[in-house]
C-alpha positions as CSV (number, residue, x, y, z in Angstrom):
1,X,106.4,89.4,195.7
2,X,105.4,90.5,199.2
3,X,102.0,88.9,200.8
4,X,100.3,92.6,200.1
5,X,101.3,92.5,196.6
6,X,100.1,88.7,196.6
7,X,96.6,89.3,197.8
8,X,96.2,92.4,195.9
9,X,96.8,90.3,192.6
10,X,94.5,87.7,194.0
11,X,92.0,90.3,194.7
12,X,92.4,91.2,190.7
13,X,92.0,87.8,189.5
14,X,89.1,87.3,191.3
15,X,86.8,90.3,190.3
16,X,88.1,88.9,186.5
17,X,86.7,86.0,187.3
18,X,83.1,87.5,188.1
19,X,83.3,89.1,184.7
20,X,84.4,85.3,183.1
21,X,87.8,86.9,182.3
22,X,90.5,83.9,183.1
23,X,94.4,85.4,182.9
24,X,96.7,83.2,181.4
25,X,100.1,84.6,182.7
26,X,102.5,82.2,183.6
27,X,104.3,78.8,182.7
28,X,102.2,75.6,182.0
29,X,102.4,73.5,184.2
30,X,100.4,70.3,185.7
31,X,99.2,73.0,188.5
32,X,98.7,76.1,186.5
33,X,96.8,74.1,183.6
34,X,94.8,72.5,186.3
35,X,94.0,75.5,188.0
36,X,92.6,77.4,184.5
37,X,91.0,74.5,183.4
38,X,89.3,74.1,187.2
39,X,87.7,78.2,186.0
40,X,86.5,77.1,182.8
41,X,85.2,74.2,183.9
42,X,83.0,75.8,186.8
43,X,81.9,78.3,184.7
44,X,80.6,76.2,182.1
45,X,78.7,74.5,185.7
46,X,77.3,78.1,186.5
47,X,75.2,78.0,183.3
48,X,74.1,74.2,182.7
49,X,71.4,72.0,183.9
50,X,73.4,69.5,186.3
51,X,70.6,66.9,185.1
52,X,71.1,67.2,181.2
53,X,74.2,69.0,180.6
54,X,72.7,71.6,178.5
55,X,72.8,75.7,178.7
56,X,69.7,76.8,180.7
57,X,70.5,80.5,180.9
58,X,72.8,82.4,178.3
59,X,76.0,83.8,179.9
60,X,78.9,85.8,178.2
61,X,81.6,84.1,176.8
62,X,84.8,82.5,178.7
63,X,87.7,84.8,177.9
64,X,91.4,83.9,178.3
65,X,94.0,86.7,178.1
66,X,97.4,85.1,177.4
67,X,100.4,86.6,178.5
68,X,102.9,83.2,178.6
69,X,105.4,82.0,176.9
70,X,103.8,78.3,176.9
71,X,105.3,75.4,178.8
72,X,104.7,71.9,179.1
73,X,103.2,70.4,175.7
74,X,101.3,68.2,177.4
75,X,99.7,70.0,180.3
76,X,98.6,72.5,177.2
77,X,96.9,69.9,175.2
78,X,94.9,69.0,178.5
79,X,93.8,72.6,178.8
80,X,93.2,72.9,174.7
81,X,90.9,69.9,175.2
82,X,88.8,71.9,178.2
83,X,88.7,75.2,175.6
84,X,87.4,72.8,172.8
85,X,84.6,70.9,175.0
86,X,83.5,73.8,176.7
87,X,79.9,74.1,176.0
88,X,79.9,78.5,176.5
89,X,82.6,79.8,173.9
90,X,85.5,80.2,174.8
91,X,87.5,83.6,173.5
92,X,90.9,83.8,173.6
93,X,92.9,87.3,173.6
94,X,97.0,87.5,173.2
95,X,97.6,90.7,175.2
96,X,101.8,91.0,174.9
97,X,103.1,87.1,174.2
98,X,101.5,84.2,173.0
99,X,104.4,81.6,172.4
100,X,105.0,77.7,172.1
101,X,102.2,76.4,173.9
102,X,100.7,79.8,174.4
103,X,100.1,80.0,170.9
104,X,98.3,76.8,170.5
105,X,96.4,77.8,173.1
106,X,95.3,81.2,171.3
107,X,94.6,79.4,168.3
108,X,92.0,76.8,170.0
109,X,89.8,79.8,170.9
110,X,86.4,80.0,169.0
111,X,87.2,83.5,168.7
112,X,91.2,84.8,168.6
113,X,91.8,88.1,169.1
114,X,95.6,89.1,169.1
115,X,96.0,93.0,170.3
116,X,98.2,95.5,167.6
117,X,101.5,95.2,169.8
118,X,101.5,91.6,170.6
119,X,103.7,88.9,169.6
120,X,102.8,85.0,168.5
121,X,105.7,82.2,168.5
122,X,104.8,78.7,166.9
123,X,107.2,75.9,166.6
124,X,107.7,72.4,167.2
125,X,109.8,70.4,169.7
126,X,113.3,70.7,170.4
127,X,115.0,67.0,169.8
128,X,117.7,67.4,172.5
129,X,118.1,65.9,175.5
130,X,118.0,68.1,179.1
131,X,121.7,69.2,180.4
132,X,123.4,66.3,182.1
133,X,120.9,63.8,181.5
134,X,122.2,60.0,180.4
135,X,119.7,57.4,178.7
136,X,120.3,53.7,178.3
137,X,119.8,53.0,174.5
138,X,116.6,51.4,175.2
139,X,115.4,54.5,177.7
140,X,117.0,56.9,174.3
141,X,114.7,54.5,172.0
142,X,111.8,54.8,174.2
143,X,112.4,59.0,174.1
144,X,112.6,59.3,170.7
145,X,109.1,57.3,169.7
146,X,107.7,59.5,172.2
147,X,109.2,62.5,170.6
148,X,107.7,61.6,167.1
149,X,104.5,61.4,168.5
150,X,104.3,64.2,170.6
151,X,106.1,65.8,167.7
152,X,103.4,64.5,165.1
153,X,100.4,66.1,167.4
154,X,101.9,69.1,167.3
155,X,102.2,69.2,163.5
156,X,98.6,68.0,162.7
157,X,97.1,70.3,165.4
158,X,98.9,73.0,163.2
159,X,97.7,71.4,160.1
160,X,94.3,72.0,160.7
161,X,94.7,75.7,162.1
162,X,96.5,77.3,158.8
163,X,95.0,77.1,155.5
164,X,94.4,74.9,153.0
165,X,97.0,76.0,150.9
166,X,99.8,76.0,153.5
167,X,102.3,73.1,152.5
168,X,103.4,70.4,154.2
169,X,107.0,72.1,153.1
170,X,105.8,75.2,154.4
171,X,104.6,73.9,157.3
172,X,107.7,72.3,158.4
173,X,109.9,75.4,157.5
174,X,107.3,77.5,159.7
175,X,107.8,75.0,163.0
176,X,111.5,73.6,162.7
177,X,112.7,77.1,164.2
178,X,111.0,79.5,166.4
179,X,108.7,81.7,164.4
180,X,108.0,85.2,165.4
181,X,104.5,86.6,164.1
182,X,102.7,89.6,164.5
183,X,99.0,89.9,164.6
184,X,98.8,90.6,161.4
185,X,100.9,87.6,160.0
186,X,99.3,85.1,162.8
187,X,95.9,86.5,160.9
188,X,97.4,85.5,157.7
189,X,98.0,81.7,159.2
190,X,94.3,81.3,160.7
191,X,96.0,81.7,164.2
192,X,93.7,84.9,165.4
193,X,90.4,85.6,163.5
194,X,91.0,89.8,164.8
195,X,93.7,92.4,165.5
196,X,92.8,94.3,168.5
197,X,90.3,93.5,171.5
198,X,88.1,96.1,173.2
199,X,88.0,95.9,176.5
C-alpha cells in the first residue's frame, strides 16, 4: 500500500471515529487489540465524569464493524473484556467475515447486527503444535494444561451466548471443526440479535 493510499485510509478511520464507528479489519494481535481497545476506552472518557466515573452527557453508542478473520485468543478476550465494561453500549456489526475470534467478538456486543451477505465462523482451538516446533515433555505438559484451559474459556464463553437448550453434545459438535453460519443461523445460536444494519 503506497503512503497516499496509507493516509487516505487513515483519513477514513478517523472521520469514523468522530461518528464512534471503530473498524475491526485486520488480525488480532497484542497491537491491534490494544489499539481498538485504546478507541473504546477514550470514548467511554469523552462522556464520563473523571471524578465519579459515571455518564454525564448521553452520546451514541460505540460501534464495531468486523471484517477479520480473528486471531490471537487471548489478545481477543482482552478486547471482549473492554466491550463488556464499557459503560456507553457497545454495538457490534459483522459486515463480510466474522470468524474465530471475530466471532466472539460479535457475539459480546450489547447489540449484534450481522448484514444479509456476511459470514460467522465459531470453533474452538486447534491441539497441534506450530511447524517445526520441539517441546521437552515437561514444556509439552505445560502446553497442554494451558490448552485445556484456554480451551475451557472458550467453551463456557460459548455456553453462555447459545441457548438454553443447546447441549453440551451439541455444543462440542458445533466447535470441534470450523463452523460456517449465516446470519440467519448465527441468529438461531444467540450470536447476532439482527440481520441487516442501516447505516
Amino acid at each position: 500500500m503506497s503512503e497516499n493510499e496509507k493516509a487516505y485510509y487513515s483519513e477514513i478511520h478517523a472521520d469514523l471515529l468522530k461518528q464512534r464507528i471503530i473498524s475491526i479489519n485486520d488480525e488480532f494481535t497484542a497491537e491491534s487489540c490494544s489499539y481498538w481497545a485504546g478507541r473504546i476506552i477514550l470514548l467511554n472518557k469523552d462522556a464520563t465524569d473523571k471524578s465519579t466515573g459515571k455518564i454525564t452527557n448521553k452520546k451514541p453508542p460505540i460501534v464495531l464493524l468486523i471484517n477479520s478473520s480473528g486471531g490471537s485468543i487471548y489478545n481477543a478476550f482482552g478486547l471482549i473484556d473492554i466491550v463488556k465494561k464499557s459503560t456507553i453500549p457497545v454495538v457490534t456489526v459483522c459486515i463480510g467475515e466474522a470468524s474465530s475470534a471475530a466471532s466472539m467478538l460479535l457475539a459480546s456486543g450489547k447489540k449484534r447486527y450481522a448484514t444479509e451477505n456476511s459470514t460467522i465462523m465459531v470453533h474452538t482451538l486447534w491441539e497441534e503444535f506450530s511447524e517445526g516446533e520441539k517441546l521437552t515433555k515437561q514444556g509439552a505438559d505445560v502446553w497442554k494444561l494451558e490448552f485445556d484451559r484456554t480451551d475451557a474459556l472458550i467453551k463456557e464463553f460459548w455456553k453462555v451466548i447459545f441457548p438454553p437448550e443447546i447441549s453440551k453434545k451439541q455444543l462440542e459438535h458445533l466447535l470441534h471443526k470450523d463452523s460456517y453460519l449465516s446470519p440467519e443461523q448465527a441468529k438461531q445460536l444467540n450470536i447476532i440479535d439482527f440481520v441487516g444494519f442501516r447505516f
